[in-house]
C-alpha positions in Angstrom: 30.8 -111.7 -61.6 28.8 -109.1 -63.3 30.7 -106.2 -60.5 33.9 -107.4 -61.6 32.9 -107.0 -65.6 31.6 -103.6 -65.0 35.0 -102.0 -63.0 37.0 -103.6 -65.7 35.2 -101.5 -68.5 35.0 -98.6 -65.9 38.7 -99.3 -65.7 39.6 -99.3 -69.3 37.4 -96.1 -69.9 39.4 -94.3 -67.7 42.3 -95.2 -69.0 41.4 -94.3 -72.7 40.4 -90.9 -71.1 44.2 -90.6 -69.7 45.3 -91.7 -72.9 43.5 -88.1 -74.4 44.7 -86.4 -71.7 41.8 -86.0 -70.1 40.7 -85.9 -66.4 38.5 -89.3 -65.7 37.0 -87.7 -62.8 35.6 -84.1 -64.4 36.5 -84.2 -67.6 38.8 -81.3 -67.8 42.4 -81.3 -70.1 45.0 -83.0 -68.0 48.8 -81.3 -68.0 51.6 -82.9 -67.8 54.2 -82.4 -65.0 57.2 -83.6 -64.1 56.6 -87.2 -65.4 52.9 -86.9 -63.7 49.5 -86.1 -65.5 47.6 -83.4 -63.4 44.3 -82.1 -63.4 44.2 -78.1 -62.0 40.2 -78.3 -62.2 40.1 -81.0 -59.3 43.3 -82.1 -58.0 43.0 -85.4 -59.7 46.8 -86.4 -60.4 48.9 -89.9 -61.8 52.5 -90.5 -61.2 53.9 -92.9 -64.0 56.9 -94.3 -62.8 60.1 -94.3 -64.7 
């Protein structure tokens, strides 16, 4: 139980960091592209589908 609590808030945390526009993984600016967010710093990347 107490694994399953901790990726939810790992979850959420990473999704308020894509809400900034920032990279969960390192932390750099995250640029929009073509209806994905893209990190140039470490390849990180999320398609939102339309």
């Amino acid at each position: 139980m107490g694994e399953n609590e901790s990726t939810e808030e790992n979850k959420k945390a990473e999704d308020e960091l894509i809400k900034q526009s920032i990279c969960p993984v390192c932390k750099a600016k995250l640029k929009h592209t073509e209806g994905c967010l893209e990190c140039a710093a470490c390849g990180w990347s999320l398609c939102l589908e339309a």
